[in-house]
Structure formats: structure tokens, C-alpha cells
C-alpha positions as CSV (number, residue, x, y, z in Angstrom):
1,X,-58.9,-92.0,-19.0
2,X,-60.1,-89.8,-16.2
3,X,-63.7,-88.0,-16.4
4,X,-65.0,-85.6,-13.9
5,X,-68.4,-85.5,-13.4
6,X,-70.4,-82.3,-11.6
7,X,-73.5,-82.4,-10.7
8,X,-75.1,-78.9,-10.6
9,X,-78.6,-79.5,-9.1
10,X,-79.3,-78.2,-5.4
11,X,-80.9,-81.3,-5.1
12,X,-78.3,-84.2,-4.0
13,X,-80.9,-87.0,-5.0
14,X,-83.1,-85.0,-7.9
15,X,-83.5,-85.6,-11.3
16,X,-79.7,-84.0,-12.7
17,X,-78.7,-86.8,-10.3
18,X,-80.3,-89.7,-11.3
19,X,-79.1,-88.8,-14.6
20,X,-75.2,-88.6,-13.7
21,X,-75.7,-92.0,-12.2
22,X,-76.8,-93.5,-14.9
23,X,-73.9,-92.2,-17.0
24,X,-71.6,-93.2,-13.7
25,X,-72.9,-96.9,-15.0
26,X,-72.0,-96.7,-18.2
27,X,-68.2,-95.1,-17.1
28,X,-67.5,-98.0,-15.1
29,X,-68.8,-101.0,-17.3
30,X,-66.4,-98.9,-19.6
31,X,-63.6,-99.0,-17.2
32,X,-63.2,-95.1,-17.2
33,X,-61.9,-93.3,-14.2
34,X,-64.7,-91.2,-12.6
35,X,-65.1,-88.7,-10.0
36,X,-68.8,-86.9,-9.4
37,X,-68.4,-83.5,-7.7
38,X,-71.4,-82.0,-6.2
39,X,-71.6,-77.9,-6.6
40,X,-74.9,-77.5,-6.5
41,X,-75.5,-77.5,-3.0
42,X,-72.0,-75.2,-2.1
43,X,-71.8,-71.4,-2.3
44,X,-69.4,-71.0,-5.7
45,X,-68.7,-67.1,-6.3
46,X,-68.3,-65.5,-9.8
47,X,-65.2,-64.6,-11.4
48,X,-64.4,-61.2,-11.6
49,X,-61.7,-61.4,-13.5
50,X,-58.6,-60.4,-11.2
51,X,-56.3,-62.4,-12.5
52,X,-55.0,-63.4,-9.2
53,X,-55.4,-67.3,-10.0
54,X,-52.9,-67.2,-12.9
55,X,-50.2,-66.0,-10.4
56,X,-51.5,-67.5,-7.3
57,X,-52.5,-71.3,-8.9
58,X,-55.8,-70.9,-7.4
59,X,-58.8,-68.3,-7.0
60,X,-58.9,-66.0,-4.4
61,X,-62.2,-66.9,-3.5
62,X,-61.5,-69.9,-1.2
63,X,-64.6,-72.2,-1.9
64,X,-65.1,-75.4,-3.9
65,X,-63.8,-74.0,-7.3
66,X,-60.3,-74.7,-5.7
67,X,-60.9,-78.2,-4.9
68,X,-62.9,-78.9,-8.4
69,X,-59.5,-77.4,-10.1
70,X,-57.0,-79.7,-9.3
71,X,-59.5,-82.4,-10.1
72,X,-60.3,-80.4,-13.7
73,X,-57.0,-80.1,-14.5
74,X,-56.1,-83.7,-14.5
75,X,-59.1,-85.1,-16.3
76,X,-59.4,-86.1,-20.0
77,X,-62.7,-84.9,-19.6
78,X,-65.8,-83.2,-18.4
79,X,-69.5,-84.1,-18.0
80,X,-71.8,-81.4,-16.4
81,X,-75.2,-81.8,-15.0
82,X,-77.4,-78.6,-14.6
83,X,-81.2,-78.3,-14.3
84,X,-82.6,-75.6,-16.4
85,X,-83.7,-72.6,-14.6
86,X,-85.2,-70.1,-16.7
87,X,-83.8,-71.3,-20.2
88,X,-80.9,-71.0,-18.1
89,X,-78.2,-73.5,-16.2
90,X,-78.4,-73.0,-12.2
91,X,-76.0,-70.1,-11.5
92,X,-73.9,-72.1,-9.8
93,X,-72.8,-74.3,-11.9
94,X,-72.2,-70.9,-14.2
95,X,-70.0,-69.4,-11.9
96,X,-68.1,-72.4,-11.4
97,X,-67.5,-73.2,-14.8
98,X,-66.3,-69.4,-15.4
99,X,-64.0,-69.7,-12.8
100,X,-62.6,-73.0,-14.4
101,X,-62.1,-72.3,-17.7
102,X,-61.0,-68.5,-16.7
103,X,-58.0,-69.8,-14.1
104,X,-57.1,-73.0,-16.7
105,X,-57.1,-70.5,-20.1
């Protein structure tokens, strides 16, 4: 079993961190295949929609979404960490997950 792991906080070493470690723990002493990707720090654009990533097999915004994909498609499954802004997850993570389930539906 594969899980993917993104951390959505701006802050590499805040609080949405500390808590995907501490399921990272748990993962291994399971024996589960993990991978944490970071998109809170990197610039994710929202998907509008064109289409394009269904033909082209990835979005023609060329950021981290395209990496995160590959890794996405391949796992079993998904656990994402976002602090709350404004009863809210951090935009980026938003946009990020749009774009995932948009180009993978």
C-alpha cells in the first residue's frame, strides 16, 4: 500500500507538520509506503477548467500539481494536511486538490 501525504501549511515546521509526522510514525510502524509532498510553500494555480490535462496527461500550468499527479495516481491513498484559514483550507492546498481530482476524473 502506497499513501501520499501533503502537507498544506506555508509553514515547513508548523503545527499541520508536526501533525503529518506523527501519522508518518504510525505509516511506517505499519509498513505502509509513504511519500509527504510539501505545497504549501509552492505557487499552485487554480484550475480553470480547459480541459487541456485530459489530452495532454498533465496541466498546462507547469508547477507542482504535475509532479504531485504522477505520485497521486499511483497511490492507494491520500492524507491532506491544511490549516484553517478563515473556516477555510489554505488556498493552495484548494487549488491543488481541484486540479487533482479535475485532471484524474
Amino acid at each position: 500500500m502506497k499513501v501520499l501525504l501533503l502537507n498544506g501549511s506555508p509553514r515547513k515546521d508548523g503545527n499541520t507538520s508536526i501533525a503529518i509526522r506523527e501519522m508518518v510514525k504510525i505509516f511506517e510502524a505499519e509498513k505502509v509506503d509513504i511519500e509527504v509532498a510539501q505545497v504549501g510553500t509552492e505557487a499552485v494555480r487554480g484550475c480553470i477548467a480547459c480541459g487541456k490535462c485530459r489530452t495532454l496527461g498533465k496541466c498546462v500550468f507547469d508547477d507542482a500539481v504535475n509532479e504531485i499527479a504522477a505520485k497521486f495516481e499511483k497511490a492507494d491513498g491520500i492524507v491532506i494536511g491544511t490549516p484553517v484559514y478563515y473556516a477555510a483550507p489554505n488556498a493552495t492546498v484548494e487549488a491543488c486538490m481541484q486540479r487533482l481530482f479535475y485532471s484524474s476524473g
